[in-house]
C-alpha positions in Angstrom: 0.0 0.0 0.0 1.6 3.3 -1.4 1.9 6.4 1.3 0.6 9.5 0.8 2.4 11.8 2.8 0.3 14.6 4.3 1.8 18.3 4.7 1.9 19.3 8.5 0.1 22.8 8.9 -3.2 24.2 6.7 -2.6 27.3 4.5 -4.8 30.5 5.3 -4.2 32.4 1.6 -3.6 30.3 -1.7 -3.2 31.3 -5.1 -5.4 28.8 -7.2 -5.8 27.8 -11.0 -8.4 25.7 -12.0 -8.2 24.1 -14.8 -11.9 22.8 -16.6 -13.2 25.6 -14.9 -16.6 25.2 -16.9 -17.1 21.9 -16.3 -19.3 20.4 -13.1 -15.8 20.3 -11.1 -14.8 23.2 -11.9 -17.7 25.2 -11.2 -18.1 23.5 -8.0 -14.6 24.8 -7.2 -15.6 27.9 -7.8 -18.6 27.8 -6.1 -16.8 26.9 -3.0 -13.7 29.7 -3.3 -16.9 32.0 -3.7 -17.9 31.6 -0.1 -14.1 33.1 1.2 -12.5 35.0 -1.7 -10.2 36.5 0.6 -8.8 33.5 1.5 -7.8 32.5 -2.6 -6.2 34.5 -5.4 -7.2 32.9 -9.0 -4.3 32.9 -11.1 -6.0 30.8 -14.1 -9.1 29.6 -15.3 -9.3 27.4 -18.3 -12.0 26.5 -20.3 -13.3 24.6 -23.5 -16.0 26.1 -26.3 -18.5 27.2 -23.3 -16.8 31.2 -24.1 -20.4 32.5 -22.2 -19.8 31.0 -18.6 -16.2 31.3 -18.8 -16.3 35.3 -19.5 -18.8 35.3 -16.5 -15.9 33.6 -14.1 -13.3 35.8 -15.3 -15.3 38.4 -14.8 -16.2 37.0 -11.3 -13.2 35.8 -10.1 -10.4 38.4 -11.7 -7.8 35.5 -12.6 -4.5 36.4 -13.9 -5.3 35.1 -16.9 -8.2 32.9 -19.0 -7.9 30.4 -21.7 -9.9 28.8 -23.9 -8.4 25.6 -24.9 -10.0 25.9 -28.6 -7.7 28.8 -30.6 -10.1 29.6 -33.0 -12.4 31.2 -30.0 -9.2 33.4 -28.8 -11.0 36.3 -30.3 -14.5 35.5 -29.0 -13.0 35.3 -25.0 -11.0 38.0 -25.5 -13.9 40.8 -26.9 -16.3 39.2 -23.7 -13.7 40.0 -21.1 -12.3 43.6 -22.6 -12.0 46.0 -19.7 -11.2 43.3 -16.9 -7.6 43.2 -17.1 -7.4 39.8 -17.2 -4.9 38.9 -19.6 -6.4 36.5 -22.7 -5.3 33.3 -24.4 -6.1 30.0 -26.6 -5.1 26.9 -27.8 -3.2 23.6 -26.3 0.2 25.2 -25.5 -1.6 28.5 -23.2 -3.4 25.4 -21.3 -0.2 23.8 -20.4 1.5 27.2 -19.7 -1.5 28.3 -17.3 -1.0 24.7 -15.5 2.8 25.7 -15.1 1.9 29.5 -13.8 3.0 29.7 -10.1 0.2 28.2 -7.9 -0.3 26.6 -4.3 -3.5 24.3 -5.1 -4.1 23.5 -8.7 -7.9 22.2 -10.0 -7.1 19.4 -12.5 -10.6 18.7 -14.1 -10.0 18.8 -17.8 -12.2 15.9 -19.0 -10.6 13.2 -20.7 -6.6 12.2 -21.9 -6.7 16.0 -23.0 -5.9 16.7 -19.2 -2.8 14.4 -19.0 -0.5 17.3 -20.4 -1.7 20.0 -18.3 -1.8 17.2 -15.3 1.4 17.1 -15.5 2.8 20.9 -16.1 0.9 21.5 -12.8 2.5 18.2 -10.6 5.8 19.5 -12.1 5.5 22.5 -10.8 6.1 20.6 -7.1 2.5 21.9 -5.5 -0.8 20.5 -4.5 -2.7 19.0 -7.3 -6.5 18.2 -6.7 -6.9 15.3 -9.4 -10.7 15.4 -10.9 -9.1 14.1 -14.0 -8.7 9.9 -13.9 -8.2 9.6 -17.3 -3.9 11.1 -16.5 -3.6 7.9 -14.0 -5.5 5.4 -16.6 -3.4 7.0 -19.3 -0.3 7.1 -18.1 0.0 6.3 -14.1 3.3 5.1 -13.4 4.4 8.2 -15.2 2.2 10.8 -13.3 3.1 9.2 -9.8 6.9 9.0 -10.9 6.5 12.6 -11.4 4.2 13.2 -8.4 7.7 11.4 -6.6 10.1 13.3 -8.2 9.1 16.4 -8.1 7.7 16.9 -4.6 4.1 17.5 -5.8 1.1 16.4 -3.4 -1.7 14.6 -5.3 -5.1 14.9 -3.7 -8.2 12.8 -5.3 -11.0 14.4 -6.5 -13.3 11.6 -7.7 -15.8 10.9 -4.7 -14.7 7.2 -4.7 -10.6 8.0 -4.1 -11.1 11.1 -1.6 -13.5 8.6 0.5 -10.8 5.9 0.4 -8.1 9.3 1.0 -9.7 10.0 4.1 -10.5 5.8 5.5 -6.7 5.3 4.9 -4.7 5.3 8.3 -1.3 5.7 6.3 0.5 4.7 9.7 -1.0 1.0 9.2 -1.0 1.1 5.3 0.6 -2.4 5.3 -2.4 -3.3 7.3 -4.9 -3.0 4.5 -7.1 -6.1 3.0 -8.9 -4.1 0.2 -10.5 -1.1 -1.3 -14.0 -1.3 -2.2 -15.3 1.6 -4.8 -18.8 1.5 -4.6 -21.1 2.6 -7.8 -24.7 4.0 -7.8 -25.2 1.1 -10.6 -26.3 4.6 -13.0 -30.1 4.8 -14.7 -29.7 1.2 -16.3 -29.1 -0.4 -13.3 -31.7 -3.2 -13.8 -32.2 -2.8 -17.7 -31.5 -6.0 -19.9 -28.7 -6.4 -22.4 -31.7 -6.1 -24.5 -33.2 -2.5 -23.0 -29.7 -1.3 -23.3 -29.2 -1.7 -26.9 -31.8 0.8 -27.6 -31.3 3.4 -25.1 -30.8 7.6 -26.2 -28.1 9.7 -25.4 -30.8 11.8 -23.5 -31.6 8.5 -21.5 -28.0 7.6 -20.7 -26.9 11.4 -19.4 -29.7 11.3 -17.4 -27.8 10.2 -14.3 -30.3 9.0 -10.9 -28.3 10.5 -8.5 -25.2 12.6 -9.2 -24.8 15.6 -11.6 -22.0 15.0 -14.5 -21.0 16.7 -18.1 -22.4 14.1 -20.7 -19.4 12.1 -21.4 -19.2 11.2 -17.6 -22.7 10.6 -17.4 -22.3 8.0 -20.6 -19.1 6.5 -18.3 -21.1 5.6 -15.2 -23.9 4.4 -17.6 -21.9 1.5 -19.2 -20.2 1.6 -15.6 -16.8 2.2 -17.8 -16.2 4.9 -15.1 -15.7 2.6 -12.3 -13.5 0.5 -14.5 -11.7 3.5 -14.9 -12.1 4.7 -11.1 -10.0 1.1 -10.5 -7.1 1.8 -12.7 -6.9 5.2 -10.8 -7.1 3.6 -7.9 -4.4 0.8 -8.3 -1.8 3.8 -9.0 -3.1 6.2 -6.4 -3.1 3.4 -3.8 -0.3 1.4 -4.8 -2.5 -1.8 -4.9 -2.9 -4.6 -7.6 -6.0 -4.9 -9.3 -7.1 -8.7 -7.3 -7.1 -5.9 -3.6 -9.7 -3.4 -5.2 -13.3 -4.3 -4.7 -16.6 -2.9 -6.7 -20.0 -2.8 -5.2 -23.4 -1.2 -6.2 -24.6 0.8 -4.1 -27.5 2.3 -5.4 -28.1 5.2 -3.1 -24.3 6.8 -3.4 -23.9 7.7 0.9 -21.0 5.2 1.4 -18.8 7.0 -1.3 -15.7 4.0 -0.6 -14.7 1.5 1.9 -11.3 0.4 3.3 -10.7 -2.9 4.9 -8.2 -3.8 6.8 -6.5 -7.1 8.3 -8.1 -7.5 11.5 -11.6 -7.5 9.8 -12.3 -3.7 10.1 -13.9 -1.6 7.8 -13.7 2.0 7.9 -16.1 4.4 5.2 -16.7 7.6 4.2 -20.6 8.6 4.1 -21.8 11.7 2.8 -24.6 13.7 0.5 -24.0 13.1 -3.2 -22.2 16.3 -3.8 -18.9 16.7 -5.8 -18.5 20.2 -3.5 -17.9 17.6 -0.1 -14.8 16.1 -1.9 -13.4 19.4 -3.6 -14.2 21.2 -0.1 -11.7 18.1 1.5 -9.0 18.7 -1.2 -9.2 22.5 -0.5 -8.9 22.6 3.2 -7.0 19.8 3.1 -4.8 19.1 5.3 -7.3 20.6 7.5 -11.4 20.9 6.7 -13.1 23.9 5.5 -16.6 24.7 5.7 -19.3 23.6 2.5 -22.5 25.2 1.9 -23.8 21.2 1.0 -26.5 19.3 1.8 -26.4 16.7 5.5 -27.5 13.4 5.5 -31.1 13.0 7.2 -30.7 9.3 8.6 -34.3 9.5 9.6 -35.5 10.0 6.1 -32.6 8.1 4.7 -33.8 4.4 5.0 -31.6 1.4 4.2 -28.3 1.3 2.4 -28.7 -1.3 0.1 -25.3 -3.3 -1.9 -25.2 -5.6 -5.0 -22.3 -7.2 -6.8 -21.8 -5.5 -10.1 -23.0 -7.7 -13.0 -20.1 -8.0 -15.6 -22.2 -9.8 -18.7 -24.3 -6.5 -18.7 -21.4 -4.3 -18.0 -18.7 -5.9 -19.5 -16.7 -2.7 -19.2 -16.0 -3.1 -15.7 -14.4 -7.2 -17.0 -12.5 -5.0 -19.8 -10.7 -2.1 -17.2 -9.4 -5.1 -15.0 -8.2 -7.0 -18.1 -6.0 -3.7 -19.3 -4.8 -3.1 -15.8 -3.9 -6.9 -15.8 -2.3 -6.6 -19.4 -0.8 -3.3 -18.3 2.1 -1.9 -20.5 0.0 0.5 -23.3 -3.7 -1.2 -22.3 -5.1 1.2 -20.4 -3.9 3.6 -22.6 -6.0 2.1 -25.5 -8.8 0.8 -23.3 -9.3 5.3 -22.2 -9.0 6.5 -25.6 -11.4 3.6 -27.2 -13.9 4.3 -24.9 -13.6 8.4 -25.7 -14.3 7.5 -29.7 -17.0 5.4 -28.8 -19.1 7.3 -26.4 -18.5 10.2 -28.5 -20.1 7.8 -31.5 -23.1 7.1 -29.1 -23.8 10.6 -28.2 -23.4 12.0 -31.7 -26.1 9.1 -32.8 -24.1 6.8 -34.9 -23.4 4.3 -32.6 -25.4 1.6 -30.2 -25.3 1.8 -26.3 -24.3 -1.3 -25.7 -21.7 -1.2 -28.9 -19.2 1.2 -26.8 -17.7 -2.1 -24.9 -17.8 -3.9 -28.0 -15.6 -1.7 -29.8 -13.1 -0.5 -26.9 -12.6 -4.5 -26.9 -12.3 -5.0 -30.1 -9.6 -1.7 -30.2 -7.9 -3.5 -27.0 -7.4 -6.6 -29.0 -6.0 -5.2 -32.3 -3.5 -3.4 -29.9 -2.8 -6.0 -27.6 1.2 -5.9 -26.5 1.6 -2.2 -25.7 4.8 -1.2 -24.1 4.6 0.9 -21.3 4.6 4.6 -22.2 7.8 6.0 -20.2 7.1 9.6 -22.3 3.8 12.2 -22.9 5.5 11.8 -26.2 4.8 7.5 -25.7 1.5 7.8 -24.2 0.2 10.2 -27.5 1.6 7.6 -30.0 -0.6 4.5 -28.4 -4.1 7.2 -28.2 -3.1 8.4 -31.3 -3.2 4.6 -32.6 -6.2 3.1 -30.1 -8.4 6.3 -31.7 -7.9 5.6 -35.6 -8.7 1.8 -34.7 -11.5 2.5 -32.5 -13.0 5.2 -35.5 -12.4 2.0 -38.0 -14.5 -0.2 -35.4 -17.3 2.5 -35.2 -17.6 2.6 -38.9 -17.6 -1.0 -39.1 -20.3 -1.2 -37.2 -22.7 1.7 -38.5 -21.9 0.1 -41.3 -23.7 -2.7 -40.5 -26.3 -1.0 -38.6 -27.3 0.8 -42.0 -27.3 -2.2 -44.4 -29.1 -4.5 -41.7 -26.8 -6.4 -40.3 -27.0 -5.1 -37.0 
């Protein structure tokens, strides 16, 4: 079981950057630096296409600087923030260059293996790190947490699952630990058939029961890829192998993780449903700050109730063991499969229940992967697992359209 080494006294005053400040995460973040901005000085925000809402938190917030990761919207940012004084820019290198600006708590919450690169400008920088981002640990772990080592950084977890099993870890008996168990509301087709899943909407599948997500994270927990992927992160987070790392339905999302340890205890971290409770632990961390977030009512809360996952209706969850098994490149291929194919499901062309099918197809065509020691290794294997995964897609709206489907 890997330490995580906690800093001895809280910080009063922080300069911040958050980075995917338009997504759920980051406006969360915001949210909560909202409540004490005299305690926080933003020195970036970056954003995608959504120009509207991130003029609005520049203008808000008064970072140092705002970027839109898409250059041909430089312009657009630029004439909606004229006046502030908040200094303008676009395109992938000015997101890696507001990672690397001078900060002492970082928001990592780019969505997808777009946020390894920035990921790891901001852990190089030596500072705290809040990871929202899993896809930089599934991408390319061992070279994050080499980093992560080398340069002094402090990674906290994000995800609701790794900041429960963050806080349930006593690092002083680390060798002590039995298992992690990542439980998973199960998402809305929880108790649909194979066959009620092959004609579910986009609409349907973002519709998440419990939790509020951007729409490719919403697709994840629907196939349940994101607990496959929520494993992976945890394996290098934790230091654990895949066989120690447990996943358990837990439809109504209070227990958030479990750790047990040798002597048959188990020690979890309950809480509302509310991405704020685990940002608000990675803010005042190593302390605890106060979150405008809903309480649990136990008397109107009723029983917790658990199920074991079922893996012939979500065979992702049987695919992210088999790539962390694998290892070398898998995960890798198994991440930027899964991003072609749920961006095929929610642009129309492609089946629900044909995302697995093609991120194992993709797996298989690339099966032997080296592990990627570089950024420059882990764009190669995307770069080859996405053209594959796009031939798969085809293949198969192919076959929809002539019948064969």
């Amino acid at each position: 079981m890997q330490r995580l080494l906690h800093r001895a006294e809280p910080v009063d005053s922080r300069r911040v950057s958050v980075l995917g400040s338009t997504g759920s995460v980051g406006t969360s973040t915001l949210d909560l630096l909202s409540a004490n901005p005299e305690r926080w000085h933003l020195v970036a925000l970056v954003g995608n296409r959504n120009i509207d809402l991130l003029a609005r938190q520049a203008r808000a917030f008064h970072p140092e600087i705002v970027v839109t990761a898409d250059p041909a919207l430089y312009s657009d940012l630029k004439m909606a923030v004229a006046g502030t004084g908040v200094e303008v820019a676009a395109g992938g290198d000015a997101v890696i260059d507001a990672a690397s600006r001078p900060a002492d708590w970082i928001m990592s919450s780019v969505v997808g293996a777009a946020g390894l690169a920035p990921t790891l400008a901001a852990v190089r920088q030596g500072t705290v790190v809040a990871l929202a981002n899993k896809e930089s640990l599934v991408c390319a772990g061992r070279l994050v947490m080499s980093e992560v080592a080398r340069c002094g950084a402090t990674l906290l977890p994000v995800d609701s699952e790794h900041s429960a099993i963050f806080q349930a870890l006593d690092q002083s008996v680390a060798d002590q630990v039995e298992k992690l168990t990542l439980t998973a509301s199960g998402g809305p087709f929880r108790q649909f058939s194979v066959e009620q899943m092959r004609d579910v909407t986009p609409d349907e599948a973002v519709s998440h029961p419990v939790w509020s997500m951007g729409a490719k994270i919403s697709v994840d927990s629907a196939t349940m890829m994101n607990k496959g992927l929520e494993l992976i992160e945890a394996s290098h987070l934790f230091g654990v192998n895949e066989d120690c790392i447990d996943i358990v339905v837990h439809p109504q999302s209070v227990i958030h993780s479990m750790v047990s340890y040798k002597d048959g205890s188990i020690l979890a971290q309950m809480g509302a449903p509310d991405m704020r409770i685990p940002i608000a632990f990675a803010l005042g961390w190593p302390g605890r700050m106060e979150a405008r977030t809903d309480r649990l009512d136990w008397h109107a809360l009723g029983a917790l109730t658990f199920e074991p996952p079922d893996e012939n209706r979500f065979p992702a969850l049987r695919l992210a063991r088999l790539a962390l098994r694998q290892g070398g490149g898998a995960p890798t291929v198994l991440n930027a499969a899964n991003e072609i194919a749920v961006a095929r499901f929610l642009d129309g062309s492609l089946r629900f229940t044909d995302i697995a099918a093609v991120v194992e197809e993709t797996l298989a065509r690339l099966s032997g992967c080296p592990e990627p020691e570089h950024l420059s290794d882990v764009l190669e294997v995307d770069r080859q697992a996405r053209e594959i995964a796009v031939q798969m897609c085809q293949a198969r709206l192919s076959g929809v359209a002539s019948g064969r489907g």
